[in-house]
N, C-alpha and C positions, 0 to 999 in steps of 0.2 A: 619845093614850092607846091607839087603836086600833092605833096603827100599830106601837105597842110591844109591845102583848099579842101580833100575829099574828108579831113577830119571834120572841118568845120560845117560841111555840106550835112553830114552826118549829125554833128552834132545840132545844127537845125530843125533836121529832118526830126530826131528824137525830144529835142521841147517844143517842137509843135504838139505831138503825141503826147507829151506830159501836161502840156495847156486843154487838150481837150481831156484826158483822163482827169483833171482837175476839175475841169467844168462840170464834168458827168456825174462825181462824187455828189452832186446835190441832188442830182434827180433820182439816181442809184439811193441816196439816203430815202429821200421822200414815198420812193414803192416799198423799203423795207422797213421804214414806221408804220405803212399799213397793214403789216403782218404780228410785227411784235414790237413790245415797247421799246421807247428811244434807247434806255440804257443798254437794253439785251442787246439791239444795233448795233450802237456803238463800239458794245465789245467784240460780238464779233467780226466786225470788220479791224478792228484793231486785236485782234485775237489771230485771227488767219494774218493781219500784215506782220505784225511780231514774230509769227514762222517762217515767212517769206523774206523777211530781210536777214533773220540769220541767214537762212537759206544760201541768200546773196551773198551776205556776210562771207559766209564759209567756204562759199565756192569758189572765192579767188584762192591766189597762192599766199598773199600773205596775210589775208581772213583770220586764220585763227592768231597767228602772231598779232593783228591791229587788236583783236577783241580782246588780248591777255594782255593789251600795253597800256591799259588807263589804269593809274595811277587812283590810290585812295583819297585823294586831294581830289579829285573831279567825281567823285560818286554822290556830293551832297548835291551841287548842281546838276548831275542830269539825274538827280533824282526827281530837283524839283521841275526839271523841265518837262518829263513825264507826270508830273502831276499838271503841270499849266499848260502844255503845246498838246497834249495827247488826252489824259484823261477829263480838267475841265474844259478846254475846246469843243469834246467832241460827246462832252454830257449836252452843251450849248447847242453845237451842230446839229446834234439829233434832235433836241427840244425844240429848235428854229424851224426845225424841217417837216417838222408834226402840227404846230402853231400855222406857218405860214408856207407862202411859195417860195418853190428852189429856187426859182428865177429870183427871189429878190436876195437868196441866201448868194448866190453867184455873182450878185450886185454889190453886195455891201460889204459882204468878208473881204474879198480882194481890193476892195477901195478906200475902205477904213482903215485898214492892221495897219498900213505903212503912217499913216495920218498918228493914231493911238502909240505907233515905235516911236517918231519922231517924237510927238510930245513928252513920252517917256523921257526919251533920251534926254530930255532938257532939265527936267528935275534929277534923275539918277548918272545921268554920267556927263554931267554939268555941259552938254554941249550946247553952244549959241545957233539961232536960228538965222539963217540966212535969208536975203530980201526973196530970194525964190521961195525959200519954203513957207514965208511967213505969207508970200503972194497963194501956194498951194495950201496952205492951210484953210484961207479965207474961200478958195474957189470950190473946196471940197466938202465944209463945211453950208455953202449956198444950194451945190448939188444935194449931197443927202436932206435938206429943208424941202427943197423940191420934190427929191423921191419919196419923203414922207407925206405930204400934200397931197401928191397922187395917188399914192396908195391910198387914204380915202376914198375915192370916186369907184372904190369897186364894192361896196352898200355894204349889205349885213357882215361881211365877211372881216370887216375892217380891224375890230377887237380884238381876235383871234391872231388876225395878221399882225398886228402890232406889237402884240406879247411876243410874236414869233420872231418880230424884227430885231425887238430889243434884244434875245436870246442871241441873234446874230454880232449885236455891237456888242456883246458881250465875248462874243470867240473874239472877234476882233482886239479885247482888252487883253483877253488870252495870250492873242499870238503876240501880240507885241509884248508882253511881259515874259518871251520864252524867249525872243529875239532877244532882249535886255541881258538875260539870265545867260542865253547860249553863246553870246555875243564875243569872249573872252575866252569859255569850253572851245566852239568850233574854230576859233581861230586859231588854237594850243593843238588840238586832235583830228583822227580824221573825219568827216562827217558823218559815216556809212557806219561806222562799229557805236558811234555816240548817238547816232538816231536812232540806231536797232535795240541799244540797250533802255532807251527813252517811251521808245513805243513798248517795249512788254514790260516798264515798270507801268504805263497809263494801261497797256490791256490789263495787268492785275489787278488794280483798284478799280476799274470800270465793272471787272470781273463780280468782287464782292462787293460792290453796287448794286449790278443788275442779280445778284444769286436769289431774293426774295420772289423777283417778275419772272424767274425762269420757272420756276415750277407750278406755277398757275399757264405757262405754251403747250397748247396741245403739238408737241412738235414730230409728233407723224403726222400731221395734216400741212406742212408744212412744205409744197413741190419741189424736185428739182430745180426749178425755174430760182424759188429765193435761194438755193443754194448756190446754184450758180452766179449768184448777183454777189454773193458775199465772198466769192472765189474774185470776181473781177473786181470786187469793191477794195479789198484785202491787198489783190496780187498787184494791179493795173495801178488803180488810183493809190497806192500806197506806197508798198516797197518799191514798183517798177518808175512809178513818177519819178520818188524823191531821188536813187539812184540815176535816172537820166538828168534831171534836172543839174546834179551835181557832177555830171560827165558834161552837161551843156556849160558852168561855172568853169570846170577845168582848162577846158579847148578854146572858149572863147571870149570868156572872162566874166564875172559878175554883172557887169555894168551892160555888157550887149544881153547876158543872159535876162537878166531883169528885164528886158522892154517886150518878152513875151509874157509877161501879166498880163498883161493887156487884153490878151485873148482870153481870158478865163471869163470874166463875165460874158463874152461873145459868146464863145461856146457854149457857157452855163445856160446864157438865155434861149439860143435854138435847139439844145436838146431839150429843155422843159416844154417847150412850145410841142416837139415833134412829141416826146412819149406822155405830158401831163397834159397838154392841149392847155397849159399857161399862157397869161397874156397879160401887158404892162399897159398902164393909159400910157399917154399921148405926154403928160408931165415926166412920167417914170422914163421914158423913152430921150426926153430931153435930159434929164438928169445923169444918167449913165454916163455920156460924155460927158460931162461937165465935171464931176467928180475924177474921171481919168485923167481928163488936164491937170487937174489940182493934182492926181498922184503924180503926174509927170513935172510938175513945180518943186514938188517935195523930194524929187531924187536927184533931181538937175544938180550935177556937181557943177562948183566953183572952183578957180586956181586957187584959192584960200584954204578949201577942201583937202586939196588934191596935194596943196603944202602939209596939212599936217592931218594925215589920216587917221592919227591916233586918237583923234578926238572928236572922229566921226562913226556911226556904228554904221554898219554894212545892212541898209534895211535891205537891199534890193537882191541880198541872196536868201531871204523867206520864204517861203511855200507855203498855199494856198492848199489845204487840202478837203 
């Protein structure tokens, strides 16, 4: 009994750590679009996390046995899920984070994807919508009208931020169309050898993406400081999340793990505040919660659910990166 409590304690203690490294990924993206362009960003932080999750990968014991055990049958799906969870997510990511504020990327990505999986899920893997989620659809769809309203009232800046918002509901179309895709993959394999080979099929194609914007970087002029930012963006927010996150699924289950989403826009919004000196009106502020409920409408399982799981997809084991 003991030795369960101090796993779980543990494993708490580590997706709190994975909530806020999530959060920070916005504002961590937002100082490194002001050095070089989003796509060059984007790769390298999925550049350095692709070295780090083998890394991970490999340093267990049976590391390299999980990485030599996928099957030629699963290489077209996480191919594509590196092209949709990693590379255009985080072409979007970066585009959002250059357009508009983290805080509102911290806002919308984690409040939308599960909203965007679920409607997926109903046209592709023919699942019916339950009176909760049809109640969270409606309350999360009222929030974002709000947080877009708001976002007006902060003047010239508005245009910009909107493009940038849009680029955000568009990770959101992302993630949930890799949850679709992965939905079947992760439930067959183990998460850590399928995400590692996922993330360096998106850092390659980001890769020759960004190869045009890299040779116009003056990158000696480029500090320790953004290096270091791409070490933590890379190591922290990437391999180290997704691995805790997935230790926090093991120990205490999908369903407790998922209700620390929640913190992600918390977190997102008071580190933008502390290192961008970002700020939400007074609407944007009321809409946050309001969109949360709805996500928590949306996940609320039913004894109908809970009968036949197989016709439910697992949104609430996603990652918010």
């Amino acid at each position: 009994m003991g030795t369960k409590t101090n796993k779980n304690t543990i494993s708490y203690l580590l997706l709190i750590f994975t909530m806020i490294f999530w959060g920070s990924a916005f504002t961590g993206a937002k100082l490194v679009v002001g050095q070089v362009p989003p796509e060059v960003g984007a790769f390298l932080r999925f550049g350095f996390g692709a070295v780090f999750m083998f890394l991970l990968l490999l340093s267990r014991k049976t590391g390299r046995k999980d990485a030599a055990s996928i099957g030629k049958k699963y290489w077209i799906p996480i191919i594509l899920l590196g092209i949709t969870g990693v590379a255009l997510y985080n072409l979007c990511f970066f585009w959002g984070v250059q357009y508009s504020f983290a805080s509102d990327g911290s806002s919308i990505v984690p409040t939308i994807s599960p909203v965007v999986t679920t409607i997926l899920a109903i046209f592709f893997l023919k699942n019916k919508l339950t009176k909760f989620q049809i109640i969270g659809l409606i309350i999360c769809l009222i929030g974002a009208a709000i947080y877009f309203i708001g976002m007006n009232h902060h003047g010239n800046d508005a245009s910009h931020r909107l493009l940038g918002n849009l680029f955000f509901l568009t990770c959101a179309l992302c993630w949930g169309t890799y949850t679709i895709l992965g939905n079947k993959v992760l439930t067959t394999l183990k998460p850590l050898p399928v995400t590692a080979y996922a993330t360096l099929i998106g850092a390659i194609i980001l890769g020759l993406l960004s190869l045009p914007k890299m040779v116009n970087i003056a990158w000696g002029q480029l500090g320790i400081d953004f290096w270091l930012l791409q070490i933590y963006l890379g190591f922290f927010c990437t391999a180290l999340a997704n691995w805790f996150y997935s230790l926090g699924v093991k120990h205490i289950g999908a369903s407790k793990a998922s209700t620390f989403m929640y913190f992600v826009p918390i977190n997102g919004l008071w580190i933008s505040m502390v290192f961008l000196q970002e700020s939400l009106t007074t609407l944007q502020f009321i809409a946050i919660p309001t969109m949360l409920i709805g996500v928590w409408f949306v996940n609320k399982k039913t004894a109908k659910q809970n009968i036949l799981p197989k016709q439910t997809i697992k949104i609430e084991t996603t990652s918010i990166k």
